[in-house]
C-alpha positions as CSV (number, residue, x, y, z in Angstrom):
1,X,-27.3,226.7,56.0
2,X,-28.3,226.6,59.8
3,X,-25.6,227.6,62.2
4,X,-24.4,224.1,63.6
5,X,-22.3,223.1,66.9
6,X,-20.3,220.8,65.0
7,X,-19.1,224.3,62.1
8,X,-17.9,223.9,58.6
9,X,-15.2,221.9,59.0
10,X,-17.4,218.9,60.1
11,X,-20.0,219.8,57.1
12,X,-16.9,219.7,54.6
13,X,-15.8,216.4,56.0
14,X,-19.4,214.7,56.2
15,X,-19.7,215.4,52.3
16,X,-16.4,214.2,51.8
17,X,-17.2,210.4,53.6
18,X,-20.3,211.0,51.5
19,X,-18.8,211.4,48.3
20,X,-16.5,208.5,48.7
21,X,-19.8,206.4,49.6
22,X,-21.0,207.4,46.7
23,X,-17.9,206.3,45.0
24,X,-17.9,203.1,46.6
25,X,-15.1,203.6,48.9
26,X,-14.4,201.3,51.1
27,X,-11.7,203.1,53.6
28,X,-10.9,206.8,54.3
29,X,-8.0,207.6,56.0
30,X,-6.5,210.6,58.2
31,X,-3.5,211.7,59.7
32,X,-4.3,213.7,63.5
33,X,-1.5,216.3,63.0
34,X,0.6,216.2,65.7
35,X,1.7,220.0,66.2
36,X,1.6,220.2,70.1
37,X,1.3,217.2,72.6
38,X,-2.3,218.2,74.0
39,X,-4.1,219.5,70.6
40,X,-3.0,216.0,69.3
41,X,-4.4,214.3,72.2
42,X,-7.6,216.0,71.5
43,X,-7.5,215.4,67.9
44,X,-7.1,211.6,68.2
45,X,-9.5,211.3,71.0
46,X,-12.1,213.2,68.7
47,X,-11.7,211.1,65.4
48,X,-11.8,207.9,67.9
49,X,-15.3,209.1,69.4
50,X,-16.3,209.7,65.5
51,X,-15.5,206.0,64.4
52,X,-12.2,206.3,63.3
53,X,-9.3,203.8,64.7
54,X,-5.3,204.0,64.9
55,X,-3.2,202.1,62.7
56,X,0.2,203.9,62.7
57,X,2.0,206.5,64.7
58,X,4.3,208.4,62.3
59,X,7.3,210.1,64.2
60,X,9.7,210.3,61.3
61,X,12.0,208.1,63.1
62,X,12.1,205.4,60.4
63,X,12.5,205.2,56.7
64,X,9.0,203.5,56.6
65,X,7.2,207.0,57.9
66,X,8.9,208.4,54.4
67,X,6.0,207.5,52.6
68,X,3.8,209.0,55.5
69,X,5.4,212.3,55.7
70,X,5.0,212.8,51.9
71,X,1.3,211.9,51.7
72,X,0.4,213.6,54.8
73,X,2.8,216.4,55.3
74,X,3.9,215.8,58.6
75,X,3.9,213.7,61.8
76,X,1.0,212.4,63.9
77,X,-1.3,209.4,64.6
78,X,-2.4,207.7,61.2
79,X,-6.3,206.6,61.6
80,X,-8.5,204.6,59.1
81,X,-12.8,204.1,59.2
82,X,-14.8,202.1,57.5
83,X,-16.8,204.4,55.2
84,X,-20.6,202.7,55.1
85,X,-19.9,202.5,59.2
86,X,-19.3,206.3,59.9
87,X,-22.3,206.5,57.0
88,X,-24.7,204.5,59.1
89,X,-23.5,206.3,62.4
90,X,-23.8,209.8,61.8
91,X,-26.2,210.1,59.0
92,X,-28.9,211.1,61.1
93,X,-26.8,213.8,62.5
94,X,-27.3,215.8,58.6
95,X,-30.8,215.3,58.0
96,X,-32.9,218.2,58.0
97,X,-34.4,218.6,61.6
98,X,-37.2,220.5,60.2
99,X,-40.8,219.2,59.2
100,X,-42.5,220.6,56.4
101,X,-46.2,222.0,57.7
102,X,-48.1,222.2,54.4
C-alpha cells in the first residue's frame, strides 16, 4: 500500500463504510471521544468535514446516556452519516491514482 496523508486509520474506516455498503447499511454511527476539550473539538469538527452530523451529546448526566456509555465506552458527541452519501463523497479519494501503461 502507498504511504497516504490520510494513514491507516482512515484506510480501516473507509473499508468499514464499505463493508456496511456492501451490507446494505443504511446508517453508521460514531461517538467523538471526548477525553480533553480541544482534541474533542478537533474530532467533531473532522467527522463533520467528512459527512457525518451530531445527534446527541453524551455527558453522563442522565440515565438516558446509560445506554450510550455502555455501547460506546465513554462520553463525547454521538454522530450518525448516511452510508451511500459518505460512499458517493469520498470514493474517489481510494481509487488507484495510477494508470496502467501497457
Amino acid at each position: 500500500m502507498e504511504k497516504s496523508i490520510f494513514g491507516i486509520r482512515l484506510f480501516i474506516g473507509a473499508v468499514a463504510i464499505r463493508h456496511g455498503y456492501d451490507s446494505n447499511c443504511k446508517k453508521t454511527e460514531l461517538l467523538a471521544i471526548n477525553d480533553t476539550d480541544l482534541y474533542h473539538l478537533k474530532l467533531v469538527r473532522f467527522y463533520k468535514r467528512i459527512g457525518f452530523r451530531v445527534v446527541h451529546e453524551v455527558t453522563g448526566s442522565s440515565l438516558g446516556d446509560l445506554g450510550h456509555m455502555l455501547v460506546w465506552g465513554g462520553v463525547g458527541t454521538r454522530m450518525d452519516a448516511n452510508v451511500e452519501d459518505l460512499m458517493i463523497k469520498w470514493c474517489t479519494r481510494f481509487k488507484n491514482q495510477r494508470t496502467s501503461s501497457s
